[in-house]
PASEBA-1860 file (N, C-alpha, C; in nm, 3 decimals):
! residues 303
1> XXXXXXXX> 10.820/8.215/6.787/10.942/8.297/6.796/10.927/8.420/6.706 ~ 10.945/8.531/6.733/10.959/8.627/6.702/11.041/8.641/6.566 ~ 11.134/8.570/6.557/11.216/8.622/6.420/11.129/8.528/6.328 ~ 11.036/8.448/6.351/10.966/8.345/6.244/10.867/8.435/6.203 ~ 10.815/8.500/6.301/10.659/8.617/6.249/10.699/8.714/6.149 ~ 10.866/8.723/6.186/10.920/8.842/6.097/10.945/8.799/5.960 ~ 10.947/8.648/5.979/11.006/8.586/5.816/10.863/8.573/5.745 ~ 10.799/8.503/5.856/10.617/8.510/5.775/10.538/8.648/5.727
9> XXXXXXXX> 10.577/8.757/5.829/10.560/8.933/5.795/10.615/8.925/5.604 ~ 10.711/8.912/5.605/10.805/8.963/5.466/10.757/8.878/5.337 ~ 10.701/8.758/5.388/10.684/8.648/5.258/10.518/8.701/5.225 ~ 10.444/8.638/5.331/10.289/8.665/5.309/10.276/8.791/5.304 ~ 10.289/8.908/5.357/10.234/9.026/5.374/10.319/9.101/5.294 ~ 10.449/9.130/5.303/10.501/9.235/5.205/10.542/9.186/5.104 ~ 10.550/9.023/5.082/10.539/8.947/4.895/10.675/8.956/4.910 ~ 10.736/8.963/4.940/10.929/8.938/4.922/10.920/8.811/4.825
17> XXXXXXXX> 11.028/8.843/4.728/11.065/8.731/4.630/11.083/8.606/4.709 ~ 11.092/8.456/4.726/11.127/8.339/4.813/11.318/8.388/4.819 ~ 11.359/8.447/4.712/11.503/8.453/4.725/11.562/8.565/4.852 ~ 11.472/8.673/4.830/11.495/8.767/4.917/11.478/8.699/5.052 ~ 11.393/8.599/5.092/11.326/8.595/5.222/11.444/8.507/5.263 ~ 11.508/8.403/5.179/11.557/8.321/5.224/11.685/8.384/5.290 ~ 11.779/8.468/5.225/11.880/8.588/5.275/11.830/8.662/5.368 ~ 11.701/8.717/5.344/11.703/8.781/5.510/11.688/8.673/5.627
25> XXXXXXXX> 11.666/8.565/5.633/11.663/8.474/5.712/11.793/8.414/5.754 ~ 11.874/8.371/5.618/11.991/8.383/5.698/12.091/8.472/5.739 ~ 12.067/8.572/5.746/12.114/8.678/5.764/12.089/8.726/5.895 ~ 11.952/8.711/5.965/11.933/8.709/6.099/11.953/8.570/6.166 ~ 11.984/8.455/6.117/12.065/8.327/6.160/12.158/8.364/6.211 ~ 12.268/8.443/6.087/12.408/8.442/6.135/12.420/8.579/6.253 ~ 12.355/8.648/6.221/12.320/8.777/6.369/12.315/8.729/6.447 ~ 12.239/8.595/6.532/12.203/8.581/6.618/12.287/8.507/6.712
33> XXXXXXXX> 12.392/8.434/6.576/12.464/8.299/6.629/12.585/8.403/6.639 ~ 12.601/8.535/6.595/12.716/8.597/6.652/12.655/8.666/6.768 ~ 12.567/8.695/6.850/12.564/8.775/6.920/12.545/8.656/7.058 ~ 12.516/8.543/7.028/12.563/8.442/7.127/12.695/8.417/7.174 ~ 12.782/8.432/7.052/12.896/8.370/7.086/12.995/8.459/7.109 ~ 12.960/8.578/7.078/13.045/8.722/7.121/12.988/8.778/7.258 ~ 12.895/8.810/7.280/12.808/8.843/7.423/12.704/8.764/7.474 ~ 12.707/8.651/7.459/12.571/8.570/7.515/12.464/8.553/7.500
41> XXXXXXXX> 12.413/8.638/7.432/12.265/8.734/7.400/12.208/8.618/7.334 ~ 12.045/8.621/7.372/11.981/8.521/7.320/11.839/8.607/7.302 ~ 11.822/8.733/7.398/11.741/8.815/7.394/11.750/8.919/7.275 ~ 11.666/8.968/7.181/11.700/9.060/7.113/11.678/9.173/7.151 ~ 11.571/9.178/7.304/11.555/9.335/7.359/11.695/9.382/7.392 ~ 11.769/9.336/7.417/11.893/9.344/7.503/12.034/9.400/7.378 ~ 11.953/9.395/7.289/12.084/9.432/7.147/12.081/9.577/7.121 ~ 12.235/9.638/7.102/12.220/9.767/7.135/12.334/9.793/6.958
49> XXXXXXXX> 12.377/9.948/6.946/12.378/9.944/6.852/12.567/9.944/6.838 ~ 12.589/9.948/6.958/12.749/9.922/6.943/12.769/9.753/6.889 ~ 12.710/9.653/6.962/12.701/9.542/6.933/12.681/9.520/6.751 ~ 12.586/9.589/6.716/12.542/9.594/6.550/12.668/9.627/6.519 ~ 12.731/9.742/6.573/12.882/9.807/6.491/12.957/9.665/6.485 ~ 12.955/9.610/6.607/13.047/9.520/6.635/13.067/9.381/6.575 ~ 12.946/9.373/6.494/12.905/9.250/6.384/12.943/9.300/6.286 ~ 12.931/9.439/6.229/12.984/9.503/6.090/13.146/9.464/6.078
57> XXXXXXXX> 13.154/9.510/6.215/13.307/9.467/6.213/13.401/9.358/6.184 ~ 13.323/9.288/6.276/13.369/9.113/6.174/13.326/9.078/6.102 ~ 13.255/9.118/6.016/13.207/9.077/5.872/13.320/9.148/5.804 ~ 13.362/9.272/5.801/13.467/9.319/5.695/13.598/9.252/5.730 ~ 13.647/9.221/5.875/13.752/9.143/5.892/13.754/8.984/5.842 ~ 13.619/8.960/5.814/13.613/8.835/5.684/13.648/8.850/5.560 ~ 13.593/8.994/5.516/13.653/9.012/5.364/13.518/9.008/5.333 ~ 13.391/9.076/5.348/13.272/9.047/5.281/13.283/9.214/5.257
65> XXXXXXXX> 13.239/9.202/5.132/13.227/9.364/5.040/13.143/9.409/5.097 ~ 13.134/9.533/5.103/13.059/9.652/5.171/12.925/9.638/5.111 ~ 12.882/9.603/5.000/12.777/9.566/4.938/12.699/9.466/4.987 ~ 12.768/9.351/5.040/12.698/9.207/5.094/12.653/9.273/5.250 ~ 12.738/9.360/5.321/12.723/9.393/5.433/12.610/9.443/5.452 ~ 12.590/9.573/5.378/12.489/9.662/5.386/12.333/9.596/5.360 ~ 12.331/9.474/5.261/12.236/9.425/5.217/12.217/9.388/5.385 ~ 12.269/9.308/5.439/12.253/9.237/5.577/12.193/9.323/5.674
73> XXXXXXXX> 12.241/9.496/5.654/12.207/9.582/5.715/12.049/9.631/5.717 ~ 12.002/9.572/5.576/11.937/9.613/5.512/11.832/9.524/5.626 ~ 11.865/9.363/5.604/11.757/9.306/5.655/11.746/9.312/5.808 ~ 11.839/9.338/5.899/11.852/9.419/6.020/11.792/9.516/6.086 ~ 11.772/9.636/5.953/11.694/9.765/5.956/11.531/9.705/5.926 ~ 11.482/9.594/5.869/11.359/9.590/5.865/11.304/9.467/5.985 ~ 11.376/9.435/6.000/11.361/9.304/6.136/11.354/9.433/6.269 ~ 11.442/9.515/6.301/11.411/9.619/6.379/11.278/9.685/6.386
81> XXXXXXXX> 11.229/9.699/6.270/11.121/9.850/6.255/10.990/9.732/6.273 ~ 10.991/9.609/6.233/10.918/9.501/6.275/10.900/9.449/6.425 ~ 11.004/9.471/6.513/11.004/9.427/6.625/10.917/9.555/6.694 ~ 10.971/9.695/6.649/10.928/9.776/6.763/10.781/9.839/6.700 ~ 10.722/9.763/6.597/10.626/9.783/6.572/10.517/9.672/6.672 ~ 10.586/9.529/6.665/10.537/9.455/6.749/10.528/9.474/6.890 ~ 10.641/9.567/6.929/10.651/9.616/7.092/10.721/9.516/7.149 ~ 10.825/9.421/7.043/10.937/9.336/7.116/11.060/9.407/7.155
89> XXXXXXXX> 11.101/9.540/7.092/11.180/9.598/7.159/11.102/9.725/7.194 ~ 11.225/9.855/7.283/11.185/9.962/7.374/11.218/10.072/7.241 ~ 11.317/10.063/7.152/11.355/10.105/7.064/11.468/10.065/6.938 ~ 11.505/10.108/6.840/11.540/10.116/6.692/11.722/10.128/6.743 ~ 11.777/10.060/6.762/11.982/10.035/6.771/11.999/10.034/6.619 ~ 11.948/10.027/6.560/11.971/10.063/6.407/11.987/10.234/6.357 ~ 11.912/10.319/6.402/11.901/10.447/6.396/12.065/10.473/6.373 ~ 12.167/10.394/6.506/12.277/10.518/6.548/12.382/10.376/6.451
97> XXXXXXXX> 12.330/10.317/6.370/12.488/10.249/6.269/12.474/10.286/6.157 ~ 12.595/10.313/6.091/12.616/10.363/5.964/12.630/10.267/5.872 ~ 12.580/10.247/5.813/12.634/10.172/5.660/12.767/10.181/5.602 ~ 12.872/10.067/5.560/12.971/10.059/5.524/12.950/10.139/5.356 ~ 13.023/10.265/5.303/13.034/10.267/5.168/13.064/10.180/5.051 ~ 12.976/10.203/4.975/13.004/10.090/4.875/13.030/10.150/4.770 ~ 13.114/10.141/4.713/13.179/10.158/4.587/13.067/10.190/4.468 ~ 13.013/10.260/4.369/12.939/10.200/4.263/12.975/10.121/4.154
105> XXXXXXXX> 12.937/10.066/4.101/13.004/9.952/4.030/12.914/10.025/3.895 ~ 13.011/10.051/3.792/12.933/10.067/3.651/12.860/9.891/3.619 ~ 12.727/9.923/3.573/12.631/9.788/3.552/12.771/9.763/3.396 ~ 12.777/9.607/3.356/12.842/9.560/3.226/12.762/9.507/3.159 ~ 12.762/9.577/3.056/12.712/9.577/2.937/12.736/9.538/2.782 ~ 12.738/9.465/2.704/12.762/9.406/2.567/12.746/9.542/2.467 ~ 12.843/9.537/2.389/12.914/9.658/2.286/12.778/9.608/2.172 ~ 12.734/9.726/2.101/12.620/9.679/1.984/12.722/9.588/1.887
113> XXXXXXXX> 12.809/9.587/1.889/12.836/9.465/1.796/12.863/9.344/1.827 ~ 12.851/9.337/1.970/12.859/9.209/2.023/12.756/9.183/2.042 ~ 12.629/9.222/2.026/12.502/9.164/2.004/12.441/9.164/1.888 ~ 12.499/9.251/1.827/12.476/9.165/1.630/12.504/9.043/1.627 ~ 12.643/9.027/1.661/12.689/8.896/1.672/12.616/8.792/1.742 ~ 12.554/8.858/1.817/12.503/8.748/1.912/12.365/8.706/1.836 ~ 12.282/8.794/1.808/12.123/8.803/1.771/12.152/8.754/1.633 ~ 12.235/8.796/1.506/12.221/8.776/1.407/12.336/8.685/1.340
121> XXXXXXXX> 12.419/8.651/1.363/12.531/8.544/1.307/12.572/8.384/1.436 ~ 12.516/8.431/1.516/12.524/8.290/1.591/12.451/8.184/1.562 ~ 12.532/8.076/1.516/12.404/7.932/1.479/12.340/7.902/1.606 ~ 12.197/7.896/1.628/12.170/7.846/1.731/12.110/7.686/1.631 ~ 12.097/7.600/1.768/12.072/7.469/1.684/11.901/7.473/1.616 ~ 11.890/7.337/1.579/11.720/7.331/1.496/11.610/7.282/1.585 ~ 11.526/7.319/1.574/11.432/7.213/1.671/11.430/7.318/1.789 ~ 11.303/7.259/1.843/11.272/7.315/2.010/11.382/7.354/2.117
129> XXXXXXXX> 11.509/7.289/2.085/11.582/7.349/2.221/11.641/7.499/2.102 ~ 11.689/7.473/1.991/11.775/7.596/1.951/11.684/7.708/1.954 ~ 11.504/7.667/1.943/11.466/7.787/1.919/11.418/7.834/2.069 ~ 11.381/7.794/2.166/11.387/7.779/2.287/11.511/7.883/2.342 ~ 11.626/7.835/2.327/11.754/7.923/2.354/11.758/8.070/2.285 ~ 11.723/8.028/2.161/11.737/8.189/2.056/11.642/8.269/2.116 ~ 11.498/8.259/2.195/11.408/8.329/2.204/11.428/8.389/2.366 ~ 11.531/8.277/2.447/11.559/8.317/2.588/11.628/8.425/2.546
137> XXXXXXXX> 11.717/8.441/2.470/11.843/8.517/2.434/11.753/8.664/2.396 ~ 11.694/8.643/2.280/11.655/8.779/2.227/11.546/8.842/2.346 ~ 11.448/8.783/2.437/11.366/8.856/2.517/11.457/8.907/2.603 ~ 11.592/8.807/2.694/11.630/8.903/2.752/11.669/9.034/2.701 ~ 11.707/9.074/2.578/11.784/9.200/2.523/11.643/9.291/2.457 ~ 11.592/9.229/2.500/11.441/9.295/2.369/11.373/9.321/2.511 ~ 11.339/9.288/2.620/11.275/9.361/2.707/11.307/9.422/2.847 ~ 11.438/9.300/2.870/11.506/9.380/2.973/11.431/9.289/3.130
145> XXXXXXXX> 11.375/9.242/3.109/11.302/9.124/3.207/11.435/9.054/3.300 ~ 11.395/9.074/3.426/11.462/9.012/3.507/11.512/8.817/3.452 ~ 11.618/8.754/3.527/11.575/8.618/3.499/11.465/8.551/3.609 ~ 11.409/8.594/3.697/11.309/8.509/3.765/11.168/8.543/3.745 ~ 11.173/8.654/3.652/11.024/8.703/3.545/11.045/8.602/3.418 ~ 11.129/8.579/3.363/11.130/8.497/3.272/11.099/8.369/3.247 ~ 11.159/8.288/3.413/11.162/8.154/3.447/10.987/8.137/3.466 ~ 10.928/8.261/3.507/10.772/8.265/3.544/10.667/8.272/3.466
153> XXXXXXXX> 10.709/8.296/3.338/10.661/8.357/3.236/10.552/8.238/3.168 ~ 10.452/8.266/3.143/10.332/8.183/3.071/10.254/8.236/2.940 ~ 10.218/8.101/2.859/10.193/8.184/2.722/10.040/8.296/2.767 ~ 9.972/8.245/2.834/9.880/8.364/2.839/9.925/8.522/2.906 ~ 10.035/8.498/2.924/10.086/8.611/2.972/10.126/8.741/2.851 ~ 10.131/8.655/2.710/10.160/8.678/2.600/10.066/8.789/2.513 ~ 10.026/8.902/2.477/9.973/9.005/2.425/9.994/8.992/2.258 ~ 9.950/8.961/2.161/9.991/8.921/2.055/9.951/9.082/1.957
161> XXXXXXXX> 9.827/9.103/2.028/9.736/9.220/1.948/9.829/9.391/2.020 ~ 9.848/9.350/2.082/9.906/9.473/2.163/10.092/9.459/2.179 ~ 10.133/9.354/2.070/10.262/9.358/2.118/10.320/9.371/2.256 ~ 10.276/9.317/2.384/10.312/9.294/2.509/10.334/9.237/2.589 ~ 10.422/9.183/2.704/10.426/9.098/2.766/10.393/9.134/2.937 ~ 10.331/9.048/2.949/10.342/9.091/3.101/10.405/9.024/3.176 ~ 10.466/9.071/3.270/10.554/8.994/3.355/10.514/9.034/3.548 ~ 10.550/8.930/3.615/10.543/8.964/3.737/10.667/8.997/3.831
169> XXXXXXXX> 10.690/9.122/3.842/10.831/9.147/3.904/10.853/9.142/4.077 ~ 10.951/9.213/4.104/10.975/9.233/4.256/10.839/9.240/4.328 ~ 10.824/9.195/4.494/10.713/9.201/4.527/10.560/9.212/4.485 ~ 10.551/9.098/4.370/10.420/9.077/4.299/10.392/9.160/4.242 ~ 10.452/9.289/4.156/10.387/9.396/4.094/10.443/9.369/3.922 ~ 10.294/9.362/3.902/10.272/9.336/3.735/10.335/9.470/3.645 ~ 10.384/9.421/3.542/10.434/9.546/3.400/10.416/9.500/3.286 ~ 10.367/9.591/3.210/10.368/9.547/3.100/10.473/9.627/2.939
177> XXXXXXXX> 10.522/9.506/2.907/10.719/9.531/2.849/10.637/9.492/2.699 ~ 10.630/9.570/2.593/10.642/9.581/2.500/10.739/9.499/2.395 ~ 10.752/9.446/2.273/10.802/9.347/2.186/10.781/9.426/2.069 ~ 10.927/9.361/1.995/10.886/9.434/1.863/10.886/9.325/1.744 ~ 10.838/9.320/1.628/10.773/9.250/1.552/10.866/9.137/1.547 ~ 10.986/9.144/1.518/11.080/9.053/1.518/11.083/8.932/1.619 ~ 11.066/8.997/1.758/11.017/8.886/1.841/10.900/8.813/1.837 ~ 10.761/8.884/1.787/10.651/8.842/1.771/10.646/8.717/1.667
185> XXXXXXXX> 10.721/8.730/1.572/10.754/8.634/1.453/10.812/8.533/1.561 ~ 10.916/8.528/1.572/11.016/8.442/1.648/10.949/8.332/1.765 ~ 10.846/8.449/1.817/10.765/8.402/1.918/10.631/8.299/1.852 ~ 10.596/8.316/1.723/10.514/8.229/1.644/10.580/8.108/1.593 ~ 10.697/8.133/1.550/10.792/7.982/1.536/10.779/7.884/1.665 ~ 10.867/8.007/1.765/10.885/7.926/1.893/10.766/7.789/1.935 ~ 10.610/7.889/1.928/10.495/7.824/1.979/10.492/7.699/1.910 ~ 10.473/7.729/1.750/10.434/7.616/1.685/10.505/7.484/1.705
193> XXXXXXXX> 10.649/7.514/1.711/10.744/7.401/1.741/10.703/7.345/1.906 ~ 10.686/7.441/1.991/10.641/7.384/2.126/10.508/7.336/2.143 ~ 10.425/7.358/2.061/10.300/7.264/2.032/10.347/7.119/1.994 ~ 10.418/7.108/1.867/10.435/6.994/1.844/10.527/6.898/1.933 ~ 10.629/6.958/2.026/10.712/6.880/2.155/10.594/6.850/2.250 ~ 10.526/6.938/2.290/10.399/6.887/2.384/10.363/6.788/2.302 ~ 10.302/6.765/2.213/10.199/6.646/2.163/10.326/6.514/2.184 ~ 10.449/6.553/2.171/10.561/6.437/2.181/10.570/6.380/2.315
201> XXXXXXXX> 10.586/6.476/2.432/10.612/6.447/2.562/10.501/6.445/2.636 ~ 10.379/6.480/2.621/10.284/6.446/2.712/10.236/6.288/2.715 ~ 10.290/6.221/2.622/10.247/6.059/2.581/10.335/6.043/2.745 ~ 10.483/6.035/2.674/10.574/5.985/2.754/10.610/6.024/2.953 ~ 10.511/6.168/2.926/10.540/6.247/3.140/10.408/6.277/3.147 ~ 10.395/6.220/3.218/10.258/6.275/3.295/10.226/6.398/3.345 ~ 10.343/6.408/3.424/10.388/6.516/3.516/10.383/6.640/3.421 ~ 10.420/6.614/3.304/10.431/6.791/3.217/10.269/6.883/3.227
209> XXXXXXXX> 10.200/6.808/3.257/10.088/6.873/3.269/10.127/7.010/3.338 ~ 10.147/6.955/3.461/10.185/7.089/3.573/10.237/7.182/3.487 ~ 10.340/7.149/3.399/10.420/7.259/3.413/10.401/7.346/3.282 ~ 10.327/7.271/3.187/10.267/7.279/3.020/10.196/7.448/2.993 ~ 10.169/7.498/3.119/10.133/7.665/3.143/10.200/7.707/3.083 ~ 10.341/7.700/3.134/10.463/7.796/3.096/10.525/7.800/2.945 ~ 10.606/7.933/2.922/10.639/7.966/2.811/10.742/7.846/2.836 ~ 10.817/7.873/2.872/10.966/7.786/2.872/10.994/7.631/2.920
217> XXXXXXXX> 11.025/7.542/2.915/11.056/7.441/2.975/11.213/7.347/2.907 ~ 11.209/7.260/2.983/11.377/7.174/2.978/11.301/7.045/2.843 ~ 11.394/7.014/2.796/11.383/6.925/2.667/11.340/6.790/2.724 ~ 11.298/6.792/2.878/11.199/6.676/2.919/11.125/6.679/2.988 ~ 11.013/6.840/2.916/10.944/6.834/2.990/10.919/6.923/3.122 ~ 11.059/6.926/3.184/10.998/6.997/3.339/11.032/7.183/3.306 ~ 10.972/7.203/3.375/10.967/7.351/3.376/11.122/7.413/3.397 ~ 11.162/7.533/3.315/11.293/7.616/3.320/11.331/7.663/3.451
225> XXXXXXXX> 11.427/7.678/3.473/11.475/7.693/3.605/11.591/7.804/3.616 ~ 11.635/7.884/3.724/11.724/7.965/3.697/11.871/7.940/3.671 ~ 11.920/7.820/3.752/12.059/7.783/3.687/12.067/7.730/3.532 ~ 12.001/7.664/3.490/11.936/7.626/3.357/11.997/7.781/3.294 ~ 11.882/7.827/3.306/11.876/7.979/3.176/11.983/8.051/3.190 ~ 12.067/8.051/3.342/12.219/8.113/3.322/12.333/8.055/3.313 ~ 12.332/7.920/3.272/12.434/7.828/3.200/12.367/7.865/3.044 ~ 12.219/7.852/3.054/12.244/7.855/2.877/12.304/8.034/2.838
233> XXXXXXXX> 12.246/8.065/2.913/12.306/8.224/2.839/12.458/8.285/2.879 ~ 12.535/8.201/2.995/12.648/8.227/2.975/12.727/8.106/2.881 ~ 12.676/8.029/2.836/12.763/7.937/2.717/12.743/8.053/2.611 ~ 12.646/8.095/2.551/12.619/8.201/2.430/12.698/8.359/2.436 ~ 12.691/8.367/2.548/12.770/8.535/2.563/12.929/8.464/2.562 ~ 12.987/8.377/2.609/13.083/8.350/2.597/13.136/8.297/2.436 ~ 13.055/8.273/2.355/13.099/8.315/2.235/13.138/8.432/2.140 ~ 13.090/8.520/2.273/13.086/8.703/2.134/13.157/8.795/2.252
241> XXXXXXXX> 13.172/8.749/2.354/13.264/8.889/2.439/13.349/8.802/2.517 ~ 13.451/8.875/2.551/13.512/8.780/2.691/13.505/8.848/2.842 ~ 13.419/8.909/2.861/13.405/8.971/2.973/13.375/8.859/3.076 ~ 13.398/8.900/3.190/13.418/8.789/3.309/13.249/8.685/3.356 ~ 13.183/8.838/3.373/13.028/8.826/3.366/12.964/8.799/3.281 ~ 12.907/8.701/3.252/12.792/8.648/3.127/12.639/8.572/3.194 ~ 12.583/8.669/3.233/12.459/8.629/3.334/12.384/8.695/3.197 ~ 12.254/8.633/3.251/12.107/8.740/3.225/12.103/8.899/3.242
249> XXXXXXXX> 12.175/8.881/3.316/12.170/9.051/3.426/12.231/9.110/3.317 ~ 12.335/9.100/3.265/12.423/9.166/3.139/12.313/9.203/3.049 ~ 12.249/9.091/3.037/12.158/9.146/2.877/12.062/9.258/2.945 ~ 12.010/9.198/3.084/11.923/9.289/3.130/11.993/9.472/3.133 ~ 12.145/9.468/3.180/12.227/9.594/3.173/12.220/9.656/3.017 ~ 12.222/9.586/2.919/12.259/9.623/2.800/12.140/9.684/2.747 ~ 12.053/9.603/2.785/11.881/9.681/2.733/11.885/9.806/2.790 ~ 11.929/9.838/2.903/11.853/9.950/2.953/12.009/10.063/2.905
257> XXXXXXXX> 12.123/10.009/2.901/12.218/10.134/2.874/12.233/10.146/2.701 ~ 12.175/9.999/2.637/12.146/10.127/2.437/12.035/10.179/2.470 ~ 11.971/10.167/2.510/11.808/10.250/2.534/11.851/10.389/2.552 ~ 11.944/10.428/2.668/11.973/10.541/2.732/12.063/10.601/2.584 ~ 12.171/10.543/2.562/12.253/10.585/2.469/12.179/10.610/2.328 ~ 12.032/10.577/2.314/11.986/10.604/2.141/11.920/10.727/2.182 ~ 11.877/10.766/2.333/11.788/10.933/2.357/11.640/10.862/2.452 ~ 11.665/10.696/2.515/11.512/10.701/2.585/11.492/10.762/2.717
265> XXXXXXXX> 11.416/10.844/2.734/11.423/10.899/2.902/11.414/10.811/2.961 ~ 11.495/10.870/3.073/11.503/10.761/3.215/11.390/10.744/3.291 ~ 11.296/10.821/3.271/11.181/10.755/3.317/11.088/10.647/3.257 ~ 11.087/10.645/3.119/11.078/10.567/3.070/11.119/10.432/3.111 ~ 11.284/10.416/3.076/11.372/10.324/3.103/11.328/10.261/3.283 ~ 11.317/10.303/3.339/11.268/10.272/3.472/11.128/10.193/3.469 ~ 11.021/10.241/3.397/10.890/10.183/3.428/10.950/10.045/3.310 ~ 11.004/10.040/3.217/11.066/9.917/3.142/11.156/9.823/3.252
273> XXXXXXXX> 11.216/9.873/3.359/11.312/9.774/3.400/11.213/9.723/3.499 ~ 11.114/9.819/3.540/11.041/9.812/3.696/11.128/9.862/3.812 ~ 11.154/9.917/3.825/11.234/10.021/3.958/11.150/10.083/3.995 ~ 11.139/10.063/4.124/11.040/10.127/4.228/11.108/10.304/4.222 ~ 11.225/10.289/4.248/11.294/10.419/4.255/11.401/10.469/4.151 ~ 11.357/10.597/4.088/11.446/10.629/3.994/11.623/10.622/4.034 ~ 11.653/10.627/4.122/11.789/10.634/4.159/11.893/10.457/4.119 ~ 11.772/10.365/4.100/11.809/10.276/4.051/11.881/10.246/3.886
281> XXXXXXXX> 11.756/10.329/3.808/11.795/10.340/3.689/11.906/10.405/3.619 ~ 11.887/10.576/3.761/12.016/10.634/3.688/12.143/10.594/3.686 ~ 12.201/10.505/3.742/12.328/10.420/3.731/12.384/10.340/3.614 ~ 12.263/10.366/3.501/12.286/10.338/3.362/12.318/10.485/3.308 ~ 12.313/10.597/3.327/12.341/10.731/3.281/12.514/10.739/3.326 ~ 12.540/10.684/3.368/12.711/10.693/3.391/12.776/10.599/3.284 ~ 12.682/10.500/3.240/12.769/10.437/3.132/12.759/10.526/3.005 ~ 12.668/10.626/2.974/12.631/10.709/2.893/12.739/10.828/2.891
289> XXXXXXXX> 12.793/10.880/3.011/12.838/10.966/3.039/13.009/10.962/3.011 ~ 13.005/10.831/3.067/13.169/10.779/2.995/13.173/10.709/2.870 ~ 13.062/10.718/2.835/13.100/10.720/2.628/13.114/10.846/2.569 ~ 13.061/10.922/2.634/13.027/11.082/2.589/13.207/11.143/2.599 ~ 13.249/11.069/2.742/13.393/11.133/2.781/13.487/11.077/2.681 ~ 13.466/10.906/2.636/13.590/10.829/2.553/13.570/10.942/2.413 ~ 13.414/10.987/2.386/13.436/11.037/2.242/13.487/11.176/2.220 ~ 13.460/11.268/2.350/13.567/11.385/2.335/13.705/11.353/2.338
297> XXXXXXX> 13.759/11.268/2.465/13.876/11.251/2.465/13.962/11.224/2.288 ~ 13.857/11.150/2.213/13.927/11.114/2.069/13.897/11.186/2.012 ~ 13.802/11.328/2.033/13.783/11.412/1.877/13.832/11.554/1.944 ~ 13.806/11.556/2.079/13.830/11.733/2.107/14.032/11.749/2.063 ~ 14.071/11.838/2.036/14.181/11.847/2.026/14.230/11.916/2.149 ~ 14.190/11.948/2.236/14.233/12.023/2.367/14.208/11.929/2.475 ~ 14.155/11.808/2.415/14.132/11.671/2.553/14.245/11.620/2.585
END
């Protein structure tokens, strides 16, 4: 079947994250099972681009944000350019639909004193899990690393002489994110204590072998996982802010908007986050721009 070559196209050949692939997959699921049950269609030569309008359409009469839509659009527009590359369709019904506007959403970000608080007066506990947690905490804010670069992360991945880390980001492309001494220390505690939990748990799991590569793992053993690292880091942000959002992604927002706010170019800031395209990054220059506005508004006397 044709939409399977397209899911095998995106995983093996263009490296799509497993998360990405799995959304574009269901995403042409639910396409397909609406275009059955609205017009019959089982053929995709036969899909035209009023029909596409006509799926946009009941998706917003569900209440799905213009953001979730467009993503859908997104995987639509590359399942298309895939088909008529294959010569399963005559032409591109994607060309003539518009994308629903999406709002920009300022990225949220932690105030520098809510990460004093966080980095320097929070008890984290003793032993392998507190320092385990303290070190998830400070890399996210110290390099700005996605959470599924993190969950991936292995000590040889680790640069000790060069202060660096490497990480593997979006579609398999390697970077290398810089550390500053503070972590390097932190990161020498961390090890030593996770040397001595290995010599504890390899008696008792067999199984840790597999997973004994990695920087990170669960207090029995099995390898870190992404709900894991965003329960532990929204229990911790929920001690120092009350903002609604307390993901990874926050710390990841916060790295890159003090960066912007101390004078780092945005190009810079980009090859640090890994953005293929600068237009990604600059969406941290608006949080810059409305600090710039709160501080005239309080000092200009004509504001």
């Amino acid at each position: 079947m044709v939409k399977d070559r397209f899911v095998a196209y995106i995983q093996f050949e263009k490296r799509y994250s497993p998360h990405t692939v799995t959304a574009y997959r269901n995403d042409l699921d639910q396409f397909y099972s609406y275009l059955a049950l609205q017009f019959g269609l089982s053929e995709i030569r036969e899909v035209t681009h009023p029909m596409i309008r006509s799926w946009v359409v009941h998706l917003i009469e569900q209440g799905l944000a213009p953001r979730s839509i467009n993503r859908k659009l997104t995987a639509l527009k590359s399942y298309f350019k895939f088909l008529l590359r294959e010569g399963a369709v005559d032409e591109n019904p994607m060309r003539k639909v518009i994308s629903p506007k999406d709002a920009k959403r300022l990225p949220i970000f932690l105030e520098k004193e809510q990460i004093r608080s966080l980095l320097d007066e929070l008890e984290f506990d003793k032993g392998f899990s507190g320092l385990r947690d303290r070190l998830i905490i400070e890399m996210f804010y110290a390099t700005g690393m996605r959470l599924s670069e993190l969950v991936e992360m292995k000590e040889t991945d680790l640069d000790f002489h060069y202060s660096t880390v490497k990480v593997l980001g979006k579609r398999n492309k390697e970077r290398l994110i810089p550390f500053s001494n503070k972590i390097r220390e932190l990161l020498y505690l961390y090890l030593d204590e996770r040397s001595r939990f290995i010599e504890k748990i390899s008696i008792s799991a067999v199984k840790f072998k597999e997973n004994s590569q990695y920087l990170f793992f669960t207090d029995s053993g099995r390898r870190i996982y992404p709900k894991m690292v965003y329960r532990l880091v929204n229990r911790y942000l929920s001690m120092v802010t009350t903002l609604k959002k307390r993901s990874p992604h926050v710390l990841r927002h916060t790295f890159a908007t003090h960066l912007l706010n101390n004078g780092a170019e945005l190009n810079a800031v980009k090859e640090l986050l890994g953005h293929v395209n600068l237009s990604a990054t600059q969406i941290y220059t608006h949080n810059t721009i409305e600090k710039l506005k709160q501080v005239y508004k309080q000092a200009h006397p004509k504001a």
